[in-house]
C-alpha positions as a Markdown table, in Angstrom:
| # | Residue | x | y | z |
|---|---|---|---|---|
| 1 | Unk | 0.0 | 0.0 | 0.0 |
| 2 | Unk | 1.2 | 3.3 | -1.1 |
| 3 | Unk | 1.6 | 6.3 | 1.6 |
| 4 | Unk | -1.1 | 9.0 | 1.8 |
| 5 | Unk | 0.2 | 12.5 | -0.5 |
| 6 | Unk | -1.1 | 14.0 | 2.7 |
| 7 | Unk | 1.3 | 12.5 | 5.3 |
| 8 | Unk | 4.8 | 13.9 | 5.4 |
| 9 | Unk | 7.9 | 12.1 | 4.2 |
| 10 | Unk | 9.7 | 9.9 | 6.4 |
| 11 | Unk | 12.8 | 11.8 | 5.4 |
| 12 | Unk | 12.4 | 15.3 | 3.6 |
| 13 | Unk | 15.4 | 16.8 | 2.0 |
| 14 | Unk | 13.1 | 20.1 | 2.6 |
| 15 | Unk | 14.3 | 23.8 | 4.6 |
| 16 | Unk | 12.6 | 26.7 | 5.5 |
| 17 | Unk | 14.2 | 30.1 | 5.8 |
| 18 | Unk | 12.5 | 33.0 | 7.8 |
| 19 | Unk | 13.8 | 36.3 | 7.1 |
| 20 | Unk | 12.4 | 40.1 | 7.3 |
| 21 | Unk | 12.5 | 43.2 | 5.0 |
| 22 | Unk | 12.4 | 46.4 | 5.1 |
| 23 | Unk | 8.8 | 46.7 | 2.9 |
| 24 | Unk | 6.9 | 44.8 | 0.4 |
| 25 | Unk | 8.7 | 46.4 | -2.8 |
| 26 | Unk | 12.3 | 44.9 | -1.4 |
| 27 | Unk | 10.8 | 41.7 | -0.7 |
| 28 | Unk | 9.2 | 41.0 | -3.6 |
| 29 | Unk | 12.3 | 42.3 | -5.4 |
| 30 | Unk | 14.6 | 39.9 | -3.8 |
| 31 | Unk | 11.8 | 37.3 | -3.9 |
| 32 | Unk | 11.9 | 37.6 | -7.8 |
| 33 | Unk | 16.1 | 37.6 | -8.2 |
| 34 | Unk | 15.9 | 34.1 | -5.4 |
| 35 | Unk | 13.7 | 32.2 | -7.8 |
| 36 | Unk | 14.9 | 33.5 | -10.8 |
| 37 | Unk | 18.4 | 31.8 | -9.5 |
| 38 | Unk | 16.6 | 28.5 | -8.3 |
| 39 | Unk | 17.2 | 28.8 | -4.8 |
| 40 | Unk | 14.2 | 29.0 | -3.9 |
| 41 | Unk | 11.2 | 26.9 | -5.6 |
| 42 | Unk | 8.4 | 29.6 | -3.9 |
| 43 | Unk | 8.8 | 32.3 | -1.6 |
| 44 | Unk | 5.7 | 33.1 | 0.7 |
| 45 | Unk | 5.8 | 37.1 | 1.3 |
| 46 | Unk | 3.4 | 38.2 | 4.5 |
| 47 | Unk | 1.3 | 40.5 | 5.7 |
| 48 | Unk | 3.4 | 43.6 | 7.5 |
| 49 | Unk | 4.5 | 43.2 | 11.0 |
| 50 | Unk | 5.7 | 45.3 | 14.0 |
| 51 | Unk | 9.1 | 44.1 | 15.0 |
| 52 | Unk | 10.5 | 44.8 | 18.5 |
| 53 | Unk | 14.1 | 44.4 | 19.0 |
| 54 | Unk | 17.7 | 45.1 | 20.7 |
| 55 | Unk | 19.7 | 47.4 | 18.6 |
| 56 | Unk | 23.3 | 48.6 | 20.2 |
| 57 | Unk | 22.0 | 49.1 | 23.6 |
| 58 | Unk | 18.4 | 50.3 | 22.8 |
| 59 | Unk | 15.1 | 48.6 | 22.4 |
| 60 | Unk | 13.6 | 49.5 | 18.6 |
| 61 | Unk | 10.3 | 49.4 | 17.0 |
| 62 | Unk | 9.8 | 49.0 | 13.5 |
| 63 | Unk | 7.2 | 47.7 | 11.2 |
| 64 | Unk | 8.7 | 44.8 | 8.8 |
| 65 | Unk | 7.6 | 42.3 | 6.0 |
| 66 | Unk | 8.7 | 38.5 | 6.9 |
| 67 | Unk | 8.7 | 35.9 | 4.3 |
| 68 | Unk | 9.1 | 32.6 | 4.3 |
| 69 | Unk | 11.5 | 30.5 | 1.3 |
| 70 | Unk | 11.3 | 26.8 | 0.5 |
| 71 | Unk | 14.0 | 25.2 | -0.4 |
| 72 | Unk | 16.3 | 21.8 | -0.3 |
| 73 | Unk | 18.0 | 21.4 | 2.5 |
| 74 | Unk | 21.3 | 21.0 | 0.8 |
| 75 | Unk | 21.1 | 24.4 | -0.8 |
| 76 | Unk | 19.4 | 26.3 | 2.7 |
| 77 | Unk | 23.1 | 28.0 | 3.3 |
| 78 | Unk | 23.7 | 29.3 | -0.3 |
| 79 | Unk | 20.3 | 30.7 | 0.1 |
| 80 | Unk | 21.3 | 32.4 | 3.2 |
| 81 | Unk | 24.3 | 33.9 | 1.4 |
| 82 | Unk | 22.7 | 35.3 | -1.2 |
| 83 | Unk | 20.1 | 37.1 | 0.6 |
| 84 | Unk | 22.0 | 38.2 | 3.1 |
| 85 | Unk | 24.2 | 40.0 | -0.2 |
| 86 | Unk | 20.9 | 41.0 | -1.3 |
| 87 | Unk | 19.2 | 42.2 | 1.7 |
| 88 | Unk | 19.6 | 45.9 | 2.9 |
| 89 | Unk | 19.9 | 45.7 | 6.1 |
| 90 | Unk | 23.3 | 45.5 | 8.0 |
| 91 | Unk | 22.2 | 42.7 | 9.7 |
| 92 | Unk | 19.9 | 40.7 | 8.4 |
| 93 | Unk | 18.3 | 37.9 | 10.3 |
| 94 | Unk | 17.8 | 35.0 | 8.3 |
| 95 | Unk | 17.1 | 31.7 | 10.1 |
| 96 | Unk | 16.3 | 28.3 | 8.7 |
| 97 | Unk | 15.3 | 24.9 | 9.8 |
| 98 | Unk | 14.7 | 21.6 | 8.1 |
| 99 | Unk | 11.1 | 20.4 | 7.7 |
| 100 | Unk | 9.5 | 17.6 | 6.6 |
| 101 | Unk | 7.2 | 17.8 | 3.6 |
| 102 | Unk | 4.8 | 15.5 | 1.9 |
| 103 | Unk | 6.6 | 13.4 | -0.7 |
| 104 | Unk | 4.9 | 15.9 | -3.7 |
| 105 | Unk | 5.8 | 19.0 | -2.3 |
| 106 | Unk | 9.5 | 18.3 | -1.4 |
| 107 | Unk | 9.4 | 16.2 | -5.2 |
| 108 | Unk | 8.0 | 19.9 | -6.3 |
| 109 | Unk | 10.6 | 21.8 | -4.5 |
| 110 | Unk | 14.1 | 19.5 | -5.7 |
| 111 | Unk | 12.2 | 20.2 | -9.3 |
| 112 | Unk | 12.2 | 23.6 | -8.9 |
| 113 | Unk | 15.8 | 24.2 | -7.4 |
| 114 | Unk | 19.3 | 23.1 | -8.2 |
């Protein structure tokens, strides 16, 4: 018997990265140039957010666009390279994890990068 397409994989060669931008317009910019490259096969851009956070010895506030990037495991840290080049902040925060997917999605995603 066959496993379900809705159950994960037992293994998932599959990453998430998390990262914020400054607005929309620079994450859909960089969204573009990631896919456009294959390192990511989708890039899920979110509604704003208000960020609270430590910056050289003083609490900030700011309002920020998150978005989350698929990828293969395997290719999670050239990712993280190249939008960390891309990104304009100083110090970007980009964190990623490995997930498991369901056998078509993480099929989907090692299409869709290389």
């Amino acid at each position: 018997m066959g496993r379900s397409r809705d159950r994960p994989a037992a293994v998932s060669d599959t990453a998430l990265v998390f990262v914020t931008f400054r607005n929309r317009t620079e994450a859909e910019r960089i969204a573009e140039t990631l896919l456009t490259e294959r390192l990511a096969a989708c890039v899920n851009i979110m509604a704003p957010c208000v960020s609270l956070y430590r910056w050289e010895g003083r609490i900030e506030r700011a309002e920020e666009v998150p978005a989350l990037l698929k990828t293969r495991t395997m290719m999670a840290s050239k990712l993280r390279e190249r939008l960390a080049e891309l990104h304009s902040y100083e110090l970007p925060v980009i964190e990623s994890w490995n997930v498991q997917a369901t056998d078509a999605a993480a099929a989907w995603i090692e299409r869709e990068t290389r």
